[in-house]
PALO-295549 format. One record per residue (C-alpha): x, y, z. Coordinates in steps of 0.25 Angstrom, whole numbers, plus 2048, in hexadecimal, padded with zeros to 3 digits. Each point is the difference from the previous one (the first is absolute). Example, Ala and Ser with C-alpha at 12.3 -4.5 7.8 and 13.67 -1.06 7.14 Angstrom:
BEGIN
8317EE81F 80680E7FE 
END
This chain:
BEGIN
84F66A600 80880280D 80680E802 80D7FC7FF 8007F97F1 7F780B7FC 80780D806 80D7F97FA 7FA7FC7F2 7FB80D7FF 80F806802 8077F57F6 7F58027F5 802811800 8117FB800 7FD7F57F4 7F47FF7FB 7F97F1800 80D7F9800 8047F6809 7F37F9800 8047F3807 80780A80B 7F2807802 7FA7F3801 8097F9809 7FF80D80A 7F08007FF 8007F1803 80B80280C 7F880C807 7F27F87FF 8067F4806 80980680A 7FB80F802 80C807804 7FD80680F 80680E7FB 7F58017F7 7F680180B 7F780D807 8087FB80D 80D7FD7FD 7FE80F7F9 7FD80780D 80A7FB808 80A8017F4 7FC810800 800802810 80D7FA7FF 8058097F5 7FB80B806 80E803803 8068037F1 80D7F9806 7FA7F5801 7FA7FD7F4 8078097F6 80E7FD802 8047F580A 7F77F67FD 8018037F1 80F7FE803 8007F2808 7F67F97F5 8088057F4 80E7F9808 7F57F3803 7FF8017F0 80F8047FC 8047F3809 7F57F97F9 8068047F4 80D7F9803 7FA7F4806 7F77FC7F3 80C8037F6 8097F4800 7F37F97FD 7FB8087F7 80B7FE7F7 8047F0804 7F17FF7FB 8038097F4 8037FA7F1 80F8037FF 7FF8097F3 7F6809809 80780180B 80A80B7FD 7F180A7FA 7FB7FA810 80B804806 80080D7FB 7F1800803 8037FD80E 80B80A801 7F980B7FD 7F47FC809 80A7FE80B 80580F7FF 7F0805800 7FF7F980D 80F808805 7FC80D7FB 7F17FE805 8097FE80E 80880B7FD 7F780A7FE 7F77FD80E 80D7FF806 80580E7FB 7F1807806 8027F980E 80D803802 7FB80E7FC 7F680080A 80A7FB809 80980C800 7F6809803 8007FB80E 7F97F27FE 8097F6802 7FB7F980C 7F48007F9 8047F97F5 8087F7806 7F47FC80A 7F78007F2 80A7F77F9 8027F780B 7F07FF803 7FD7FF7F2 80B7F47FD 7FB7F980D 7F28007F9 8047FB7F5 8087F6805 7F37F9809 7F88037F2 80C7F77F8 8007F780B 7F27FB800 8018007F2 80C7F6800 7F67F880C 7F67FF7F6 80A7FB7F4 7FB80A7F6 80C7FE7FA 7FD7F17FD 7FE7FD7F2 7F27FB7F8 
END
């Protein structure tokens, strides 16, 4: 089993046991036929030197990729609930809600640390880290959109 599907069954089944079968199934399938490159011993050491600054890793980074999600989030609800049956959409919505304020309070809470870390002295460093980091992810996001990995099945 690829390292991904097994590190994050491994995690799912000590949360809930053997439920979600076809979830566990689905993942495996995924990460034999498209290994996921941050499952590899190479995108590992690079990932670690880079996070050698605990900046980096623990806080900015964490913060862009739970906004990426938050805006995520937003993007998929009208969807979701267009595509909903109309006597579930109010239980989605509230479903949706509640994951949308996990995503603001995960945001929050990284954002409270730097700004921290900013007032004792570091806030050109962060802003340099935040701007570096969100340059990244923007050529990450743009080859992504390149390759159409949005395009549906």
């Amino acid at each position: 089993m690829n390292i991904v599907a097994e590190l994050t069954v491994k995690a799912l089944h000590a949360h809930a046991g053997t439920a979600w079968p076809h979830y566990h199934e689905a993942l495996i399938t995924a990460c034999r036929k498209a290994p996921p490159p941050f499952g590899t011993r190479s995108y590992g050491e690079i990932y670690r030197d880079a996070a050698m600054n605990p900046w980096w890793m623990a806080l900015i980074q964490m913060n862009i990729a739970e906004i990426r999600t938050r805006v995520h989030h937003l993007l998929q609800r009208p969807m979701l609930l267009a595509h909903c049956a109309p006597e579930r959409r109010r239980r989605l919505a509230r479903v949706l809600d509640a994951l949308l304020l996990d995503e603001t309070r995960h945001i929050a809470y990284t954002a409270a640390l730097i700004e921290e870390f900013a007032c004792s002295g570091e806030a050109e460093l962060v802003k340099r880290l935040m701007q570096e980091r969100l340059s990244d992810f923007n050529a990450i996001t743009n080859e992504d959109l390149g390759r159409n990995v949005f395009e549906s099945v």
